[in-house]
Rosetta silent file (secondary structure, phi, psi, omega in degrees, C-alpha in Angstrom):
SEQUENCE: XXXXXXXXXXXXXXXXXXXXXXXXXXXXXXXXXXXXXXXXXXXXXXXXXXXXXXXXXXXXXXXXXXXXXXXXXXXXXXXXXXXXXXXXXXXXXXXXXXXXXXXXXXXXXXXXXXXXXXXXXXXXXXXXXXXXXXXXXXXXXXXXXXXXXXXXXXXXXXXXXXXXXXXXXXXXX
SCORE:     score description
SCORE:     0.000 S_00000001
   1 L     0.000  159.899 -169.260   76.105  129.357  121.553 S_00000001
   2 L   -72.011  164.190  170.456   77.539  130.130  117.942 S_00000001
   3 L   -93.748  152.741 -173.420   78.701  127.491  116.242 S_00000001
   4 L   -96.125  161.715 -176.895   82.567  128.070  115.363 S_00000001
   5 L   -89.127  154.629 -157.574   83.338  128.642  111.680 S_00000001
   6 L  -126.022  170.591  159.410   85.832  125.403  110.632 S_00000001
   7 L  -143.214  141.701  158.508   87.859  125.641  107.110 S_00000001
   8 E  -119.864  104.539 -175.472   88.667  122.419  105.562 S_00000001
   9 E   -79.891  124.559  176.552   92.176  122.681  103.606 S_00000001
  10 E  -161.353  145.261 -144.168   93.107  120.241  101.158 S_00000001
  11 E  -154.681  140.891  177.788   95.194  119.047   98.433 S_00000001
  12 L  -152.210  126.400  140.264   94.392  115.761   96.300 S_00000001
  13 L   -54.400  -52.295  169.721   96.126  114.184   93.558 S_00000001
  14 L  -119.014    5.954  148.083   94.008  111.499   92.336 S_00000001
  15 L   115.618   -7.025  167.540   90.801  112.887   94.069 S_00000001
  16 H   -52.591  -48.449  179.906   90.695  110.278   97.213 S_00000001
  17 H   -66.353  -37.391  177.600   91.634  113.320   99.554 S_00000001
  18 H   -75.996  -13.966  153.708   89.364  115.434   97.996 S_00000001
  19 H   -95.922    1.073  166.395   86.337  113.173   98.768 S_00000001
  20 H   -91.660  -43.220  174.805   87.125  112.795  102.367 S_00000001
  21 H   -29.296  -68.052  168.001   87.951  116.194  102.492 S_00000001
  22 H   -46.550  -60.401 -172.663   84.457  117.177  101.142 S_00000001
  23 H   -67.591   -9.935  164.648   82.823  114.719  103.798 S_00000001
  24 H   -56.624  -70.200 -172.601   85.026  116.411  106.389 S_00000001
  25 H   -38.703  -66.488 -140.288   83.563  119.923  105.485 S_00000001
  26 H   -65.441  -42.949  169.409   79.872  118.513  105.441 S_00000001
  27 H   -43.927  -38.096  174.243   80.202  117.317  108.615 S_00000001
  28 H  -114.920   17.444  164.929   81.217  120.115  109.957 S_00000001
  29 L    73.999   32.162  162.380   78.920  122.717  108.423 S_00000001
  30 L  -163.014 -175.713 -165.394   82.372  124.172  106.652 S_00000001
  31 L     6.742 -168.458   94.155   84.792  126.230  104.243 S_00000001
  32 L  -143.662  149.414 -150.822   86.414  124.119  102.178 S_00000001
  33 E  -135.503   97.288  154.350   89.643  125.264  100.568 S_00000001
  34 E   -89.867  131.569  162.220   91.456  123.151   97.772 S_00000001
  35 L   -23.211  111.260  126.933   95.540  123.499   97.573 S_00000001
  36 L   -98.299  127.030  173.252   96.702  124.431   94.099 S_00000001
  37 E   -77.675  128.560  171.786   99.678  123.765   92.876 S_00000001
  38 L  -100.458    4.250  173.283  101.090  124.250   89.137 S_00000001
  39 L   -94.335  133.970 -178.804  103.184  121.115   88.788 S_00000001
  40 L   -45.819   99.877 -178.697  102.495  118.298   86.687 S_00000001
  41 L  -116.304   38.724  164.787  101.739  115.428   88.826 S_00000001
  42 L   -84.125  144.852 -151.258   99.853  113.358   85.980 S_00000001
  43 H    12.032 -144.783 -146.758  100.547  109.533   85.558 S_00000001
  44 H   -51.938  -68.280 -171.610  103.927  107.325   86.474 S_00000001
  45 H   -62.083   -4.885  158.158  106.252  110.838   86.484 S_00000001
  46 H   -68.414  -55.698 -172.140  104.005  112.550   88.350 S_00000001
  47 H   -55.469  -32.866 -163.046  103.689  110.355   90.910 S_00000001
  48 H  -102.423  -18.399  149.675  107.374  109.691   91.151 S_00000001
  49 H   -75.160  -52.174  164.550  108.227  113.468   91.475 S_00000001
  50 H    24.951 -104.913  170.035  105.667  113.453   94.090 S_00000001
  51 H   -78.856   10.255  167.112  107.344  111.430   95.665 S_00000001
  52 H   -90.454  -38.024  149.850  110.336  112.417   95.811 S_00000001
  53 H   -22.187  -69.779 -152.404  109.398  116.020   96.511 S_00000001
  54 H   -56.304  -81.754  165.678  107.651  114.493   99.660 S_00000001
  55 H     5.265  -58.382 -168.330  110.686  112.409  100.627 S_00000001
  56 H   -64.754  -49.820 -166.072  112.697  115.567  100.039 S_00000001
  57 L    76.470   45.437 -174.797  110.607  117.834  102.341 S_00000001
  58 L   -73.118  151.007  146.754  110.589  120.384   99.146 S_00000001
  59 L   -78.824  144.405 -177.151  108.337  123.639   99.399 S_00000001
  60 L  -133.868  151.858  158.667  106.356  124.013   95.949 S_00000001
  61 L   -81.955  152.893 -164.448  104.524  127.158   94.677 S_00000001
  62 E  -108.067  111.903  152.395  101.270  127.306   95.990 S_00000001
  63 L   -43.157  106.286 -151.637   98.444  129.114   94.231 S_00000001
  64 L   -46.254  148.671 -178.097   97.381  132.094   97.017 S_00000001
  65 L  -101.965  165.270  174.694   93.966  130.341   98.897 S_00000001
  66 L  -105.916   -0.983  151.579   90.992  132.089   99.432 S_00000001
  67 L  -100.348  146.618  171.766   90.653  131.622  103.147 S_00000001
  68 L  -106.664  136.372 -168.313   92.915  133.024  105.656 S_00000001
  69 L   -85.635   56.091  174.615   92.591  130.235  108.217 S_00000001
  70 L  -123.207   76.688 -176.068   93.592  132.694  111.404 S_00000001
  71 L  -152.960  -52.898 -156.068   89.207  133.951  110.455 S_00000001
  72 L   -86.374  154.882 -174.049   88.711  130.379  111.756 S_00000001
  73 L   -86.684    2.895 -171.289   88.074  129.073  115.530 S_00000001
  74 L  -156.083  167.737  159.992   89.595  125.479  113.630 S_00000001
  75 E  -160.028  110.739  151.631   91.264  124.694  110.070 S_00000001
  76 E   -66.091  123.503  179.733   91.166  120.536  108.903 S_00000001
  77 E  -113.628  135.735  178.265   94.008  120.288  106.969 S_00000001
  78 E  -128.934  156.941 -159.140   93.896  117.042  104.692 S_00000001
  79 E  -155.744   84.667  170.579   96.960  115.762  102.797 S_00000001
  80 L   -45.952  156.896 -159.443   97.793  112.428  101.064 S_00000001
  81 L   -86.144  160.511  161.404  100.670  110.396  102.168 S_00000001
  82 L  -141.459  120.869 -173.250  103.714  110.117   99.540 S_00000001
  83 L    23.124   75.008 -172.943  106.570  108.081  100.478 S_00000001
  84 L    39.790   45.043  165.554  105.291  107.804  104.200 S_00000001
  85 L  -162.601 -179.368  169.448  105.279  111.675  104.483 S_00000001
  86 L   -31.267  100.527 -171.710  103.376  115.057  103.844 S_00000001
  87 L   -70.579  164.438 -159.947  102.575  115.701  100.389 S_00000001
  88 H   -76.167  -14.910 -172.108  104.546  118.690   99.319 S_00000001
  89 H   -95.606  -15.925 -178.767  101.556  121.466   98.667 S_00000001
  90 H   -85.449  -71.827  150.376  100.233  120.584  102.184 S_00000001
  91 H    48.673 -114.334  171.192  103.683  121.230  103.460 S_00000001
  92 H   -16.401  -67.335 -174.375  104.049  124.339  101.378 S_00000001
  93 L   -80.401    4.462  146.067  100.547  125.565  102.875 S_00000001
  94 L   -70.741  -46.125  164.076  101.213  124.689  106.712 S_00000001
  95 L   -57.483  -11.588  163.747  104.426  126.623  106.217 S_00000001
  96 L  -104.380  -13.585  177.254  102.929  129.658  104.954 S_00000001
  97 L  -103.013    7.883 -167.654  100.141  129.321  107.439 S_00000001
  98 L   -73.047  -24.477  172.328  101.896  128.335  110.564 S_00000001
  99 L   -88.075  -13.174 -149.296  101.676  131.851  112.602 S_00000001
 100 L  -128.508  -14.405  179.807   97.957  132.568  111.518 S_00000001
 101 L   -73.572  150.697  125.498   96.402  128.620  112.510 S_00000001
 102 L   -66.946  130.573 -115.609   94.052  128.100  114.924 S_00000001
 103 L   -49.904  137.374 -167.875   93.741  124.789  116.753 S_00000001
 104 E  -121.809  171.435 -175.631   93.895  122.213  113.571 S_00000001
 105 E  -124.828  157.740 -177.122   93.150  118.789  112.735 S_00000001
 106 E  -146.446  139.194  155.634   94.971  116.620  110.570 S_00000001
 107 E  -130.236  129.759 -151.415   93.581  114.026  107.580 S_00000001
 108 E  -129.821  141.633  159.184   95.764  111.574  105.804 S_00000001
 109 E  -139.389  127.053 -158.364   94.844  109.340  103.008 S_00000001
 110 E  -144.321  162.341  162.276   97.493  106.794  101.783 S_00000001
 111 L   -17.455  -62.193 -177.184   98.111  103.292  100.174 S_00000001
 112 L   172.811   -2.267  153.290   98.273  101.584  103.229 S_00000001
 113 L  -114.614  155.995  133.320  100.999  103.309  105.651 S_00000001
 114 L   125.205   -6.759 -154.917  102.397  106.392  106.386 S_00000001
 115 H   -78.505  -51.336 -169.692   99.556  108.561  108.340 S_00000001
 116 H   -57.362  -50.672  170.220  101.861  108.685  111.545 S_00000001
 117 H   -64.967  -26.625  175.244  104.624  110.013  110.156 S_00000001
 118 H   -79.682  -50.273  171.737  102.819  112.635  107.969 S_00000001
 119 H   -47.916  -19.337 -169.581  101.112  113.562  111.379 S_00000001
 120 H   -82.775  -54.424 -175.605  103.882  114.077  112.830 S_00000001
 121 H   -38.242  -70.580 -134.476  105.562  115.998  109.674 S_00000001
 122 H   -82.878  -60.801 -173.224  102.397  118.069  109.446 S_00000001
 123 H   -55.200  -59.411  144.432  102.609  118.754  113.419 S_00000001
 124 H     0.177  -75.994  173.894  106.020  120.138  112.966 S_00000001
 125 H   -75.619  -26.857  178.220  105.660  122.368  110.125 S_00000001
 126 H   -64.121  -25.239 -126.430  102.401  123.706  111.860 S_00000001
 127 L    11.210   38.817  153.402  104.322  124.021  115.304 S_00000001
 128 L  -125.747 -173.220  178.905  101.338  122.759  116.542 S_00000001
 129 L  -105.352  144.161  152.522   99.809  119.144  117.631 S_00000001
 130 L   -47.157  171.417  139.069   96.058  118.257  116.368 S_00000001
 131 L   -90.978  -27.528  176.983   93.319  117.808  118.160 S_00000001
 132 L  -144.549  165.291  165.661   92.186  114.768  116.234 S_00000001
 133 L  -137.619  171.417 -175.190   93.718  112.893  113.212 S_00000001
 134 L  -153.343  142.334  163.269   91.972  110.820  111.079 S_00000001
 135 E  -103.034  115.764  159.659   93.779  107.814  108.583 S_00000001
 136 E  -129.444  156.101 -177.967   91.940  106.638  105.803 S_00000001
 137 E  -102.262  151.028 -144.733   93.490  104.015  103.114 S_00000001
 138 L   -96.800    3.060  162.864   92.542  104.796   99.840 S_00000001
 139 L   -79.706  -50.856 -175.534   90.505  101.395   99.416 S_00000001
 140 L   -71.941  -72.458 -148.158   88.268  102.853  102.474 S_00000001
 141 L   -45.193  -29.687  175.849   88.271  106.333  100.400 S_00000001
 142 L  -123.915   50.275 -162.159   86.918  104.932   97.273 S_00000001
 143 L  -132.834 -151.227 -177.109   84.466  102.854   99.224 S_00000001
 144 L   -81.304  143.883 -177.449   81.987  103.586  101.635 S_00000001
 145 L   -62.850  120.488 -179.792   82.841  106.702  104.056 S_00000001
 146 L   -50.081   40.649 -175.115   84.629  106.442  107.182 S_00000001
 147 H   -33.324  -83.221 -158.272   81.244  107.863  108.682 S_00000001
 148 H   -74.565   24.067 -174.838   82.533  107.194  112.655 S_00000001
 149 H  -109.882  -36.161 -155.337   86.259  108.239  112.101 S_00000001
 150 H   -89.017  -28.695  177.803   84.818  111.580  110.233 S_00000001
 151 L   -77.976  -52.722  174.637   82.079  112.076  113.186 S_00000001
 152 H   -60.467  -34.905  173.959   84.874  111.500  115.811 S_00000001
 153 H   -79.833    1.224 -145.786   87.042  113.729  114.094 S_00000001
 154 H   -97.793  -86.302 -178.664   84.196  116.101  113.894 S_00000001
 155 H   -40.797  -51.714 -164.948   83.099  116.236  117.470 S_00000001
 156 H   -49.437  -76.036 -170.800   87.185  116.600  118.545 S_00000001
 157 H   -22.152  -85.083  177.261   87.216  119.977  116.308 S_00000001
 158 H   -48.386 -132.926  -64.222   83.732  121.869  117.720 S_00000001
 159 H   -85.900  -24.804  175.201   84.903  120.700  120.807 S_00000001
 160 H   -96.032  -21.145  172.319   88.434  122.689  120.439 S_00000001
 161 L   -40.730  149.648  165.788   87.827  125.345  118.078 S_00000001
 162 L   -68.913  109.578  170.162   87.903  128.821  119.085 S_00000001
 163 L   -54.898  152.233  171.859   84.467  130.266  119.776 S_00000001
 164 L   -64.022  129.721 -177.523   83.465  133.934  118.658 S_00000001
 165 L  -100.238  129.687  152.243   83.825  136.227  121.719 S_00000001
 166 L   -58.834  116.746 -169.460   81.110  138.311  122.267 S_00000001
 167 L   -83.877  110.702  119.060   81.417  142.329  122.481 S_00000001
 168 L   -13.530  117.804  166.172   79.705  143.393  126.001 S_00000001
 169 L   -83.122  148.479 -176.685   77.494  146.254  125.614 S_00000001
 170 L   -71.519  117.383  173.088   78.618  148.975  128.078 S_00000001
 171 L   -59.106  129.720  148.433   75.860  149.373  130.741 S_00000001
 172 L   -62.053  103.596 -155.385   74.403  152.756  130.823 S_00000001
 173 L   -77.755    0.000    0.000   75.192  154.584  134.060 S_00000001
């Protein structure tokens, strides 16, 4: 059987999300699609609109992505937490993507809190539930890789993803 095609969606600030994010994709043989954004989120005032954005539940512009995830049988969406919640470009891109996902995943990488409630956030704006979530704290992110959280989250996807349906050739009568 085909393998299903995955996208892994992701938006990183200081680059923690964006290396689990990458070991998501590898894992799963797929896409990977980072979130851009044009607002300055460099040092202390970055961080602190961040988070208030977050807080806020603000929509930000979104640079247009170059996958559309309703092509995929799955789309990982990964998102660091900011003041316990959603960061605002993953948000943004579950809310422009919310009629077009196919079954999703959710990956959080934070301080040291906050992953439940951004799943939840994230479930919400999708108006769907995961199939798997995955937490990592940004001490495991800029360590060694959460190899059986990234495998588990891995398996859950291929196991829920939409498969490719196969076009029947019409028997010749």
């Amino acid at each position: 059987m085909d393998r299903p095609k995955v996208l892994v969606a992701y938006y990183s600030r200081s680059g923690h999300t964006r290396r689990i994010a990458r070991a998501v994709a590898a894992a799963l043989d797929a896409d990977l699609e980072a979130l851009h954004d044009p607002t300055d989120r460099a040092g202390v005032l970055g961080f602190l609109r961040s988070g208030a954005e977050a807080l806020a539940g603000v929509l930000v512009p979104l640079e247009r992505p170059r996958h559309d995830p309703a092509t995929y049988g799955a789309v990982v969406i990964a998102t660091p937490v900011w003041a316990l919640s959603v960061s605002s470009p993953v948000r943004t891109y579950l809310w422009l993507a919310r009629g077009r996902l196919p079954p999703v995943a959710f990956v959080a990488t934070m301080g040291g809190r906050g992953a439940d409630r951004a799943f939840e956030q994230m479930a919400s704006v999708a108006g769907r539930a995961p199939v798997a979530t995955l937490a990592v704290t940004e001490r495991e992110a800029a360590g060694a890789l959460p190899r059986p959280g990234i495998a588990r989250l891995a398996t859950a996807v291929l196991l829920r993803a939409r498969r490719p349906t196969r076009r029947r050739r019409a028997r010749a009568a």
